[in-house]
Structures are given as structure tokens and as C-alpha cells.
VMD Tcl script that draws the C-alpha trace (Angstrom):
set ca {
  {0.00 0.00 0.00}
  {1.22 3.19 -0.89}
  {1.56 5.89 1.44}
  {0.64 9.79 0.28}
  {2.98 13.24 1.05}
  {1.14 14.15 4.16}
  {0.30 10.07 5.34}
  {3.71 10.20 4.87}
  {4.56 13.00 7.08}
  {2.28 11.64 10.18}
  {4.41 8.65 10.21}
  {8.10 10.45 9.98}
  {9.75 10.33 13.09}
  {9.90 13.40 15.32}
  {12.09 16.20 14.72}
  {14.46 16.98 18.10}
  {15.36 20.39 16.09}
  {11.50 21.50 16.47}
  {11.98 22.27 20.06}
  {15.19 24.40 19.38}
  {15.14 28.46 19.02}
  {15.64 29.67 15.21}
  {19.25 31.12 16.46}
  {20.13 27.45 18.56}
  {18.57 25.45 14.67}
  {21.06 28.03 12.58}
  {24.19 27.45 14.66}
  {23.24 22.85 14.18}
  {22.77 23.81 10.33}
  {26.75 25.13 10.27}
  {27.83 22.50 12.65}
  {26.33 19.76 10.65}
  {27.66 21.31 7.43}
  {30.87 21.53 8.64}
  {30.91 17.84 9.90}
  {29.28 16.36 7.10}
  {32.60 17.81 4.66}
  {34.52 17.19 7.50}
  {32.98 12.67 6.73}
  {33.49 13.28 3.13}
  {36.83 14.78 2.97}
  {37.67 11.37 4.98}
  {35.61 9.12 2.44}
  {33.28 8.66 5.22}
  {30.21 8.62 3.22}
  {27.73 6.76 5.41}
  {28.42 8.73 8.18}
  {27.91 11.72 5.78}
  {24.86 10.34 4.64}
  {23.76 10.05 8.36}
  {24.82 13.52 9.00}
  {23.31 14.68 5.53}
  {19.78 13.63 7.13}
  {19.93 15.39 10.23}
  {21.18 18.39 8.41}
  {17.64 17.73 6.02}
  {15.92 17.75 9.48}
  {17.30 20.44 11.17}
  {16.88 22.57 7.55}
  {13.05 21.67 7.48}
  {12.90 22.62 11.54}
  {14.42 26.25 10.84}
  {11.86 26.67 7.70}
  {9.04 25.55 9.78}
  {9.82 27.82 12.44}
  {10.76 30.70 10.41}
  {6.88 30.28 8.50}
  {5.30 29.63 12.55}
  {7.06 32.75 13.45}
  {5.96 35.35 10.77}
  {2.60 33.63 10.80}
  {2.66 34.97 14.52}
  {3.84 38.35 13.79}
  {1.50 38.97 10.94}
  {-1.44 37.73 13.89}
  {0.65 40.36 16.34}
  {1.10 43.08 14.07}
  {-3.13 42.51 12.67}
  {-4.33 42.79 16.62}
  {-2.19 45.50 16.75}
  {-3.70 47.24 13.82}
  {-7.02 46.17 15.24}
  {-6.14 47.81 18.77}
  {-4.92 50.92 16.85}
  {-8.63 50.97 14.90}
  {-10.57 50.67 17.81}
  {-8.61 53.68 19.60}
  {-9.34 55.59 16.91}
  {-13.05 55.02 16.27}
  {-13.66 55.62 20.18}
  {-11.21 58.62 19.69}
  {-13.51 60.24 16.63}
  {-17.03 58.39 18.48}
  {-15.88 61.22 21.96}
  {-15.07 64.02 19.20}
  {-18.59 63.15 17.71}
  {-20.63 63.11 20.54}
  {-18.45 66.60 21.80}
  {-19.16 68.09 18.93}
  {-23.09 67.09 18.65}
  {-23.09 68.27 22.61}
  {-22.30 71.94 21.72}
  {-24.32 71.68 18.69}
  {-27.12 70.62 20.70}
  {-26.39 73.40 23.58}
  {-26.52 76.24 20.58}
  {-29.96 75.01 19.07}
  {-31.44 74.67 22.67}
  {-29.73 78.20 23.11}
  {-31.41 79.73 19.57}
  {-34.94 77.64 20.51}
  {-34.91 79.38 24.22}
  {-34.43 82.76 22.54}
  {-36.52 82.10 19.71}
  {-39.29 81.71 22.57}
  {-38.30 84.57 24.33}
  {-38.98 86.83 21.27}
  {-42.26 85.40 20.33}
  {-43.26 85.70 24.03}
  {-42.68 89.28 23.48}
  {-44.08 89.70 20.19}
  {-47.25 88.39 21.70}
  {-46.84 90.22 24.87}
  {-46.28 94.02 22.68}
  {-49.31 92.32 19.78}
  {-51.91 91.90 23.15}
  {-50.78 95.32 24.82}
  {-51.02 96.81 21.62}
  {-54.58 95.77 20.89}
  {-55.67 95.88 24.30}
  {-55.47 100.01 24.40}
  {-57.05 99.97 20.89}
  {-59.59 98.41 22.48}
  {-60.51 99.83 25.59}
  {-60.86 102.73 24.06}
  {-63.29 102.16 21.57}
  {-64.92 99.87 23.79}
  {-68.22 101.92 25.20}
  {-70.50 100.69 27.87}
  {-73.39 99.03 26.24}
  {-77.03 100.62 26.91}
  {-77.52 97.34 29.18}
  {-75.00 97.97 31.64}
  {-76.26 101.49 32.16}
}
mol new
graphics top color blue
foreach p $ca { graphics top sphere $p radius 0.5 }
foreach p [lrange $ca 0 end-1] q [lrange $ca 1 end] { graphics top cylinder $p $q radius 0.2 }
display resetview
């Protein structure tokens, strides 16, 4: 029965380079390079070969952690972004609501004195009309 890539992958044996930092993986990558030349220069080729494989391991560790890493700075830098959004829509929300406060304090200001003037419109209008009347008001001939 044959096996596919990532079947394949689920039965590899573990990699001891996963648990390493990036820096810690880097400085195995030049030791094992240097060893493995070190085997062939001596015509030491299976313990190249063996050397060759932990060198594929330790390469596919550091590329694995490098993706894992910038996949967690792109998450830190979006929440950041996100953060940085928020601030400012609850920054422009209080200068909304600041502005639509003194807005609202003139038109209460302009309806107040809008009353106040038609209050004395009608107040001069009924005075007015009130002299006009009493005097051309007469006593009518059933009062007397």
C-alpha cells in the first residue's frame, strides 16, 4: 500500500530540532555542514549520509519555524492594527458626541431665545390691541 505526502509525514519520526530556538537550529545547520565535509573529505560517506539527514531535518525545523514565526507576527502586528482601529473610532465616536453636545447646547440656546422673542411679540401684539380696544370699547345701553 502506498503511502501519500502528508500520510507520509504523520508517520516520519519526530524532529528533536523543532523544540530548538531559530538562532540554537542556525548554529546545528553550520555545525552539521561543517561535519558532514569534514565525513566526506575522509571518504566517510555513510556517516555523511547520516549527517546529511539530520542536516535535512534540522533545515526543514528552521523553515518551519521561520513560517510559525511570521505567521505569529502577521497575527501580532493585525491585533495591533485592530487595537490601533478601535482607539481611533472611540477617539472620533468622543469628538462626535463633543461636537453634537455643543451643537445641541446652541440650538437649545437659539430655541430658548426664539421663545423669548415670540413671548414678546405676543406680549407688545396683546398690549397693543388691548389700548385699541378699551378705548373704543363703550359701555353698552344694558349695563347702564
Amino acid at each position: 500500500m502506498k503511502l501519500n505526502e502528508s500520510q507520509n509525514k504523520n508517520l516520519s519520526i519526530p524532529n528533536p530540532y523543532m523544540n530548538m530556538t531559530l538562532e540554537k537550529i542556525e548554529k546545528e545547520i553550520e555545525n552539521l555542514n561543517e561535519l558532514m565535509d569534514h565525513y566526506e573529505k575522509e571518504k566517510n560517506f555513510l556517516e555523511a549520509e547520516s549527517v546529511k539527514q539530520d542536516l535535512i531535518l534540522a533545515t526543514k525545523a528552521r523553515e518551519k519555524k521561520k513560517i510559525k514565526d511570521t505567521k505569529f507576527r502577521h497575527l501580532q502586528e493585525i491585533e495591533s492594527l485592530h487595537l490601533d482601529e478601535n482607539e481611533e473610532i472611540i477617539e472620533l465616536n468622543n469628538k462626535m458626541k463633543e461636537k453634537w453636545e455643543k451643537l445641541n447646547l446652541k440650538f437649545q440656546k437659539m430655541e430658548n431665545q426664539l421663545k423669548k422673542n415670540q413671548e414678546e411679540e405676543i406680549e407688545k401684539f396683546e398690549k397693543s390691541h388691548e389700548d385699541k380696544f378699551k378705548s373704543s370699547m363703550k359701555p353698552s345701553s344694558e349695563i347702564l
